[in-house]
N, C-alpha and C positions, 0 to 999 in steps of 0.2 A: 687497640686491644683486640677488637674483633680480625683482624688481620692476621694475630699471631694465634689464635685458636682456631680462623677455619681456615680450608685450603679450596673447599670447593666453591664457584663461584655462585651460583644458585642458593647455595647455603648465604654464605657470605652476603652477599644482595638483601637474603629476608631479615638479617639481621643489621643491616648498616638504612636499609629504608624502612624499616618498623618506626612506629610512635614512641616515642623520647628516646633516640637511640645517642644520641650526648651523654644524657642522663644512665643509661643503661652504661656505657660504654665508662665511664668514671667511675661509677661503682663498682666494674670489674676490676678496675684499676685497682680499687683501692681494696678490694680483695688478697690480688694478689701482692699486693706491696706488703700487707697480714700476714701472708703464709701461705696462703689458699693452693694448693697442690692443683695440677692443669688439669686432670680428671673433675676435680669441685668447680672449677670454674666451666671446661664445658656442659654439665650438669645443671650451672646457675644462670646460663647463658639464655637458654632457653624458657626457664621458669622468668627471667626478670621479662622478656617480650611476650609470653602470653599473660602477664599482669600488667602490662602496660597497655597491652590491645583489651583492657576490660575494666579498666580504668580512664577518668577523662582528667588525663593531666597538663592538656596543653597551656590552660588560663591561668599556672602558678598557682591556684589556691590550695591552701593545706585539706588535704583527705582526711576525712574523720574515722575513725576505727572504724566504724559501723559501716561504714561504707565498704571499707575492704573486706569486712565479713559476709556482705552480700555480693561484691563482688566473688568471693572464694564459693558462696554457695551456687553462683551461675558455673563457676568455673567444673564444679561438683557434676553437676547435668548434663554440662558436658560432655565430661568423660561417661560419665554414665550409657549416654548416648549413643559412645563409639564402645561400648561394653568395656572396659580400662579397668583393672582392678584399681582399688581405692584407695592403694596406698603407698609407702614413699613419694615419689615426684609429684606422685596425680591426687596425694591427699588434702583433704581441707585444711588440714592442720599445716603441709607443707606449704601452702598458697599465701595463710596468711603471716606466719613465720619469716619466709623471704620476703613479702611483700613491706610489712611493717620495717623488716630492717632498713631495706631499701630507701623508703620514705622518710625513715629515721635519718638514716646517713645524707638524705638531700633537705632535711631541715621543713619538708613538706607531709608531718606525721602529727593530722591534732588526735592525740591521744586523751582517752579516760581519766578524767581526773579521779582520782581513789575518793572514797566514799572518805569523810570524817567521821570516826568511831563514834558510838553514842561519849559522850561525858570526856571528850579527848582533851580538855582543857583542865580538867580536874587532874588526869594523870600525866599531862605534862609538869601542872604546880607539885603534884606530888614527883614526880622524877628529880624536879630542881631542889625540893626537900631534902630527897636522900642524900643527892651529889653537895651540895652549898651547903646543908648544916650537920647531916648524919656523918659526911663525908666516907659513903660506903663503894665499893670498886664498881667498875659500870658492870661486870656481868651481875653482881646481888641486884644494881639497881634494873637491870634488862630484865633479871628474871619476877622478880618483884612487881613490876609493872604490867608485863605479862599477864601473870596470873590475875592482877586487879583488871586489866582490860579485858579480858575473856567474860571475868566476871559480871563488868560492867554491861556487856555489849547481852548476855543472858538477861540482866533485872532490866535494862530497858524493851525489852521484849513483854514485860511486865506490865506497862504502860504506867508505872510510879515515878515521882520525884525522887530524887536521892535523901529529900529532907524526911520522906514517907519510909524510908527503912527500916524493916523489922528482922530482928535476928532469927525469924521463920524462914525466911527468905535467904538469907546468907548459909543457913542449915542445909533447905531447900538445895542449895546447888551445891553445897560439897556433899549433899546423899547421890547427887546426878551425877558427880565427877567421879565418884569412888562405886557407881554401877558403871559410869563406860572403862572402867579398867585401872584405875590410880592406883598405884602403888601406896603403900601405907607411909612410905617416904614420901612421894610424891603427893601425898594429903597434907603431912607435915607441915611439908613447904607450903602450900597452897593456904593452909590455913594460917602460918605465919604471914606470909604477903597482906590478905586480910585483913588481918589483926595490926599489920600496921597502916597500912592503908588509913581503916576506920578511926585508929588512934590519932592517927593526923586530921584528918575530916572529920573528927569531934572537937577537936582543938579550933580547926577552923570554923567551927560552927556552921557546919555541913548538913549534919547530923547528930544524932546523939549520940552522947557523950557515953553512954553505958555500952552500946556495941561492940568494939574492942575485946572488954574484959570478956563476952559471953562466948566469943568463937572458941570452939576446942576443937583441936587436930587428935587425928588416932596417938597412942602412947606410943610411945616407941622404945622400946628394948636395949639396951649396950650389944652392940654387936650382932644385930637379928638376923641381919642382915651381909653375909662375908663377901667379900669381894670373890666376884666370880670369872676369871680368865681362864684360857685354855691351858696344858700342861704346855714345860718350856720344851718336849720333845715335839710338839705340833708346832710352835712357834718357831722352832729351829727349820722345821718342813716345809711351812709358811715363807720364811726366807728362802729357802733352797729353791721353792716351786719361781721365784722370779730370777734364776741365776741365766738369764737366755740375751738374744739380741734383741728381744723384741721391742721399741719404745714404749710402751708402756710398762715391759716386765722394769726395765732399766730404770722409770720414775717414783714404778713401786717398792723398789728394791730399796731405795734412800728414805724412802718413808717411812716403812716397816720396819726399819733401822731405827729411824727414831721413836718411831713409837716403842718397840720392843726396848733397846739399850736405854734408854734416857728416861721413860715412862713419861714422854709429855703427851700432854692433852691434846686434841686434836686443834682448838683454836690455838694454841701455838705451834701448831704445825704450820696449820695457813699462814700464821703473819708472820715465820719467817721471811726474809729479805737477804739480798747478794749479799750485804754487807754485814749479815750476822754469822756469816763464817769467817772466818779469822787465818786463813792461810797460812798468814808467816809464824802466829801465833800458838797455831795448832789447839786454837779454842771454836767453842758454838757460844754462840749469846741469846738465848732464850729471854722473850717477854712474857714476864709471868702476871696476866691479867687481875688475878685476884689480888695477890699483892702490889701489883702495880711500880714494880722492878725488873729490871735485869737480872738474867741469872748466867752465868758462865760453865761451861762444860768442858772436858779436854774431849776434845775430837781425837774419837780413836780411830786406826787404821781403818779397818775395814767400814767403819761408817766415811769418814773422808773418803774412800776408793769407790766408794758408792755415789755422793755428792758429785764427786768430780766428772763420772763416767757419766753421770746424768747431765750435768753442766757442757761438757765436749761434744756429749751422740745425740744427744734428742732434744736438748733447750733452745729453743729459738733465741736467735741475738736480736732483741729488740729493748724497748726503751723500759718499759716494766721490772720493777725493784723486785718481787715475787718471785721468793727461789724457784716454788711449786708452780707450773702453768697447766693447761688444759695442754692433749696432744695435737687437738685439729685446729686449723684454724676458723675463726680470730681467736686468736689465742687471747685468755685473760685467765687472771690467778684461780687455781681450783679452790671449789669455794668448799665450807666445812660440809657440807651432807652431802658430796661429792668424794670425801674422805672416807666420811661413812660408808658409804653403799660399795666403798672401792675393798675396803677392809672386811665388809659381811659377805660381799659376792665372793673374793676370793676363799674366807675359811668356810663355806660352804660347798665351794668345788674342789674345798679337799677333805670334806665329812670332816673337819673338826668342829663339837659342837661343845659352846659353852654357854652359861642363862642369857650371857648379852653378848652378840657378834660383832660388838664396834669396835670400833679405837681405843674404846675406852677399857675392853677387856685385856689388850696388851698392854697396859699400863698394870691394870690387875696382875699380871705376869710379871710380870719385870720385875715388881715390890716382890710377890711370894718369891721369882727367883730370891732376892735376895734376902729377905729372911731364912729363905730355906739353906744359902751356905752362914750366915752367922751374924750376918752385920747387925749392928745396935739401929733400934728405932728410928735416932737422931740422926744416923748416918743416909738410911733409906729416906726418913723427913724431910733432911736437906736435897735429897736427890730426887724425892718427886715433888719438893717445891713445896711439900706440905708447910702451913702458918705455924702448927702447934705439934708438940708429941701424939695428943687426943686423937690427931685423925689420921696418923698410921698404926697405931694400937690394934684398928682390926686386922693386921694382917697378922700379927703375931695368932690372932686365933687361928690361923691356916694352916703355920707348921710349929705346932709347939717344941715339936722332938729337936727339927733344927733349933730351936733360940738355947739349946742346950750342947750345940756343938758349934764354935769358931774356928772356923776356917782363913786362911788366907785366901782372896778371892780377885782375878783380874779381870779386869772390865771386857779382855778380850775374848775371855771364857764363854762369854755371853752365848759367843756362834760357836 
């Protein structure tokens, strides 16, 4: 490997006689068998031989995190010493980054065992509650637990037992939560988690049994709250602004599609899979986590022309089922808050602003679009996957004037 990246031989020498140069020299490998473009790899070439000259890995024993953080802080002094600005190549953060993966990939990385939350054994029994006898979808039960572990990891700060719980205390932190910024939705929920929580850990005789009934969440309103997305002539610009060569314009351009045309969520964006588009079929196959189904879509033109041109120009052909990947290598599936920040960067560099910049605002969109040419409730329900009528009702508050004119309306109209 070092052969096919240098040509001088003095270079070439410091790099084939350094310390673990085997080691060094297989991990390139298996870089680029990843993807890894020959500019990243001469760039890694040299970061993995001054971590290896600062490291003592001849005797096989596994390196402890802690070690590579002290070695990355010698490494820091270093540079310092030769005056080196302190960042990309020559940062601390970049030393220990390669370095950890490095040792990752050669099975010689004793890593940080994560701390066990305070009371983790109680919100495992409660997670197995929700799923084996409430039999509720795994995001209620993710978020539910959530909010009880936060909760938890706060009252053991307290230095109390759980059987010493006072609804002062439970008070106590949803007044803390609702100073650092909670939404009055976001209290709702917070205080429903709670409230079941405690209802089960009274049952188990955890706690008292009175807890439960005493939690109150703020009131909440029919409608307080409207769905807030950009108008569809931004979204329309939003699409347009990725019509280029560029690979990343070309991955967000399929995305933005689905978000915009289909209104799905951002975790079913991520868990699409190769195999949930339908080619001969000319369908999408959406997993819809809350309900915990399938859902079927006709793949229209322009979203397929979008898929496809992303699948041809810029999808690495590797063994990963994950429509979505990252653009650099190692490539692995882009994960959901990488959707996010992909969707608020973009409608920010093009001044569209609306109360919430995620993914989830063009879902907002898509519903108003179609309210606004005519479609019934049930029609939009079905198409954003909604469970019930109840919770697309509030779009109706968006555009009343449209739910009084029907139109004929084509999915292609969209763009």
């Amino acid at each position: 490997m070092f052969g096919t990246l240098f040509h001088y031989p003095r270079v070439l020498a410091r790099h084939r006689n350094g310390p673990s140069a085997d080691d060094r020299e297989r991990y390139l490998a298996h870089c680029a068998k990843g993807g890894a473009a020959r500019s990243t790899l001469l760039g890694l070439a040299p970061e993995l031989l001054a971590i290896s000259r600062r490291l003592a890995l001849d005797n096989g024993r596994l390196i402890p995190s802690a070690e590579v953080e002290m070695a990355a802080d010698r490494w820091v002094r270093y540079q310092r010493r030769h005056q080196r600005v302190l960042t990309g190549r020559f940062s601390r953060e970049r030393f220990i980054q390669t370095a950890m993966a490095w040792l990752r990939f050669l099975g010689r990385l004793q890593e940080r065992q994560p701390a066990t939350p305070p009371f983790a054994d109680l919100v495992q029994r409660f997670d197995s509650y929700l799923r084996d006898e409430r039999g509720l979808s795994s995001h209620t039960i993710h978020n539910r637990c959530w909010h009880v572990q936060a909760f938890l990891c706060w009252f053991s700060e307290q230095g109390s037992s759980i059987g010493e719980m006072r609804l002062e205390q439970v008070d106590a932190f949803l007044a803390l939560r609702r100073m650092q910024g909670l939404s009055r939705v976001s209290m709702a929920s917070l205080a429903g988690a709670l409230r079941s929580f405690f209802r089960y850990a009274g049952e188990q005789m955890w706690c008292s049994k009175n807890l439960a009934g005493g939690i109150e969440g703020p009131r909440l309103f029919s409608h307080e709250t409207l769905p807030a997305g950009p108008r569809w002539e931004d979204v329309q610009r939003l699409i347009r602004s990725t019509d280029t060569d560029n690979p990343h314009d070309i991955r967000d351009r399929a995305i933005l599609l689905l978000l915009a045309v289909y209104g799905l969520r951002r975790g079913e964006v991520v868990g699409l899979t190769l195999g949930d588009v339908d080619w001969e079929h000319d369908l999408l196959h959406v997993s819809r986590p809350k309900q915990r189904c399938k859902q079927d879509y006709p793949l229209t033109a322009e979203v397929g022309e979008a898929i496809l041109r992303y699948l041809e120009q810029v999808r690495p052909h590797i063994a990963l089922r994950s429509l979505f990947l990252t653009i650099r290598a190692p490539f692995r599936p882009i994960a959901s808050t990488s959707l996010h920040y992909l969707v608020s960067r973009r409608l920010r560099v093009l001044n569209i602003s609306c109360r919430r910049g995620g993914p989830h605002s063009l879902r907002h969109a898509c519903a108003t679009r179609l309210v606004a040419e005519g479609f019934s409730l049930k029609v939009i329900g079905d198409h954003l996957g909604h469970r019930s009528a109840y919770a697309t009702r509030t779009y109706a508050e968006v555009d009343l004037a449209g739910l009084r004119q029907v139109a004929d309306f084509a999915m292609g109209d969209l763009l």
